[in-house]
N, C-alpha and C positions, 0 to 999 in steps of 0.2 A: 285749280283743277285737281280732283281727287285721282287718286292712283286705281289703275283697274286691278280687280282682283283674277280677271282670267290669266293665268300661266302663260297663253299662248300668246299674250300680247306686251309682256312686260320686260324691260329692259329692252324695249327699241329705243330708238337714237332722237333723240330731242334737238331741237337747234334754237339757235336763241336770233328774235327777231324772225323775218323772214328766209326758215328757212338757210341762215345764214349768210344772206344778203344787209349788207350796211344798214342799220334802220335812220342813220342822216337822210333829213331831206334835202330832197334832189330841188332844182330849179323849179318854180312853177309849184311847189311841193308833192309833185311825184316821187317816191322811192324809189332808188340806185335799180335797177334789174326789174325794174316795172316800164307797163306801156300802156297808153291809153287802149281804151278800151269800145267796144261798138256802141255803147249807151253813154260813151263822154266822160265818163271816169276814167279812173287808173287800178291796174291790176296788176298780175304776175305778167312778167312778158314771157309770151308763149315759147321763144324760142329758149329757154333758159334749162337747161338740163334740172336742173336744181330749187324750180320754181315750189312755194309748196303746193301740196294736191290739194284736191279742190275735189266737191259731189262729182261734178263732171266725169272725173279721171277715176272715180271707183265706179260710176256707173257704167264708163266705156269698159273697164278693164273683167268689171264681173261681167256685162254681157259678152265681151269676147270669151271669158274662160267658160260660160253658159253654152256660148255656142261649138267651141271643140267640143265640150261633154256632151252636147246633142248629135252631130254629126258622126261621133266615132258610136256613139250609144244608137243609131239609129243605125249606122251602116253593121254595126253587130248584131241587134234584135234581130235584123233580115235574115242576116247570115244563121244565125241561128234558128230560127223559124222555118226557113225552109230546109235547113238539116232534118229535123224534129220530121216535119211535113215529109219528106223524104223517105222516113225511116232509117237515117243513119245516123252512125255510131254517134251519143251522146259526149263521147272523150276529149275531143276539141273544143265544143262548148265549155265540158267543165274545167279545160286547162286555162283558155282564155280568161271564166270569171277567178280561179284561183291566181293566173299569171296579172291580169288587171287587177286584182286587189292588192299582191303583193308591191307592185311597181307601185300604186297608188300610195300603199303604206309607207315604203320607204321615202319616196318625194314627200308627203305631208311630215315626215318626222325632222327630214332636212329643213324643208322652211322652218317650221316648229322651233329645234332646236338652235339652228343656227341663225334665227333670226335674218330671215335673206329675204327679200322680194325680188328675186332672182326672176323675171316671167319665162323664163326657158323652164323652168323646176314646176312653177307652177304649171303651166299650159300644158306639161308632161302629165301633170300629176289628175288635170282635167283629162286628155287624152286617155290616162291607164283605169280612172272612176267609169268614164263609158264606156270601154269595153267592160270592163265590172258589170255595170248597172245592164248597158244591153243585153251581156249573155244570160244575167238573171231576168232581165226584161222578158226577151223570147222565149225562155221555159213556162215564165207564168202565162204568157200569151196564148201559148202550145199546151200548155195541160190545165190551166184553170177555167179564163175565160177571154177570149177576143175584145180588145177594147180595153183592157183593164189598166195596159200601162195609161190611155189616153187618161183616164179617171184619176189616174194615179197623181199625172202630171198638171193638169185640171184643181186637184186639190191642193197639191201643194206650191200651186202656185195663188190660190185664194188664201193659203195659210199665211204666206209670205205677203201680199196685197196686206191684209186685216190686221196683222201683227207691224207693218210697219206706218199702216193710219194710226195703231194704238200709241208708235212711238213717238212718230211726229206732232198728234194731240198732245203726251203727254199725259194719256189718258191712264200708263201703268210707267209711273217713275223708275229707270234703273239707278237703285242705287246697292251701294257697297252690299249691303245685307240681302236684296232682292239676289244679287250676284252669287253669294255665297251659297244661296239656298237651292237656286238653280243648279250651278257646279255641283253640290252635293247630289242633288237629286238624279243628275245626269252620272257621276260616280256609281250611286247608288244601284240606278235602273244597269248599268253596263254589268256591276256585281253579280246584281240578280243572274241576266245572260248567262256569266261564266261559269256560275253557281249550275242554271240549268242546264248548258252543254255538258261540264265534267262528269254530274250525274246521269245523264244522258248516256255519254260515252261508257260508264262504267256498270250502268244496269241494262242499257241496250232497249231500253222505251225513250218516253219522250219528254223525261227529265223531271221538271217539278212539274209542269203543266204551263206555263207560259209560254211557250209555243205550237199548240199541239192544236190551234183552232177553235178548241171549248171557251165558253164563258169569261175564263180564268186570261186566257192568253187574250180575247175582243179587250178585256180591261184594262190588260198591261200593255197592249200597243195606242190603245187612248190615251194613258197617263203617259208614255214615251213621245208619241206624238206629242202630247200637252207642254212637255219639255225642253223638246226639240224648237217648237215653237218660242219659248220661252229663250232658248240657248240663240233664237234670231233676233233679241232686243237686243241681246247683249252685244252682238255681232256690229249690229248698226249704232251702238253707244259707243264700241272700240273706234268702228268709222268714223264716228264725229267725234272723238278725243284728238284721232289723228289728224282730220281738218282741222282744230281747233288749235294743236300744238305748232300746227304751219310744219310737218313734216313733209321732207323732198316728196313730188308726184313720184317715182319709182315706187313710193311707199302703198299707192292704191292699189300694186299686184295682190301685196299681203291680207290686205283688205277684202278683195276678191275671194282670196285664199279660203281662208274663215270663213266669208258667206258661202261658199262651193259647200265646204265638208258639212255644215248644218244642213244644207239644201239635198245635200245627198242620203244624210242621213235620216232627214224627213222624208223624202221619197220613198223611198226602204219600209221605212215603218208603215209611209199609209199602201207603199204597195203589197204588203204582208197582211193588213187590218181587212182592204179589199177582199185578197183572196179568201181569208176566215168567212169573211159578209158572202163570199158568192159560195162557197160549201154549204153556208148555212140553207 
């Protein structure tokens, strides 16, 4: 099994055999901490804290961290939406998306660095994204166009669909060097950003031109999208290294983790790309 080159996923904890479980066979030859199973086999037995995960256990675990980020993201679009609708003060919207990014950033640096699948850390860290996302959600809603977040979430969720038939065919191999070129590219594209905020901030226009809605900026949120996209193979090649290494189930919080922050960050982009297309 090749080593992944993503940062965020290296130096987790490996176990040898199942997980850590005796790999002697048991009577019958079932493995030690295994139990039959509904189709007459034998597998992890369910009750086993320490069983390894399984598609199953990152698919529950990202739809549950899917759904705090929709719940708190939709009970704040409202709230914000009918402030805006209201005519009052914009101030509490903007504290919630800058208070929601910050909580969100420091949970994602804890998982990150500390290598935790802690799901308290995460399910906060979904929690503090949707109020992010909803209170930028409801500004575009309120000043751009009605409907948009649906479009928004509509697309990236066919992005997510297409890019992971692409994975499961087979149809765009990740390997080492696809991996690198991605991370770069995603390095790169954030550079740009900071490059155009700093400028931004210190000429007081709209920086190099990549975000300003023109031609310039429709291009550079395609190639980001294109990226983000790309940053979801890798997500789901991390997932199947870790099915594959028979790391403990806890480990599909982490999993989850990773596919959130790409999911969020493709959202973002196509809900920016949107708003350009509807000024246009």
């Amino acid at each position: 099994m090749r080593a992944t080159s993503n940062p965020a996923f290296r130096n987790l904890p490996s176990s040898g055999g199942y997980a850590g479980f005796d790999t002697r066979s048991a009577p019958g030859g079932a493995q030690p901490g295994y139990g039959q199973t509904s189709y007459g086999g034998y597998g992890p037995a369910t009750g086993s804290a320490d069983r390894p995960m399984t598609v199953d256990d990152v698919v529950i675990k990202t739809g549950i961290t899917l759904a705090v980020t929709f719940l708190t993201g939709i009970i704040t679009a409202v709230w914000a939406m009918g402030r805006i609708d209201a005519g009052l003060s914009m101030g509490p919207i903007t504290g919630a998306m800058i208070g929601g990014m910050i909580v969100g950033l420091i949970c994602a640096l804890v998982v990150i660095f500390k290598k935790t699948p802690n799901p308290a850390l995460v399910l906060t860290y979904a929690a503090a994204e949707g109020v992010f996302l909803g209170a930028i959600t409801g500004v575009f809603e309120a000043f751009v166009a009605r409907g948009i977040a649906l479009q928004a979430i509509m697309a990236t969720g066919i992005v997510f669909a297409v890019m992971l038939v692409v994975y499961k065919t087979g149809a765009v191999k990740v390997t080492p060097r696809l991996t690198k070129w991605v991370i770069g590219a995603a390095v790169g594209a954030a550079a740009f950003m900071l490059i155009n905020l700093l400028v931004g901030m210190f000429t007081g226009g709209s920086g190099i031109g990549i975000r300003d809605g023109g031609p310039l900026a429709i291009v550079f949120s395609l190639v980001v999208i294109g990226i983000a996209a790309f940053m979801l193979l890798l997500d789901f090649d991390m997932a199947d290294q870790m099915i594959r290494q028979q790391m403990p189930q806890k480990w599909a919080w982490y999993a989850a983790f990773g596919l959130m922050t790409t999911l969020v960050w493709l959202y973002l982009e196509i809900l920016r790309l949107l708003s350009y297309l509807q000024s246009d």
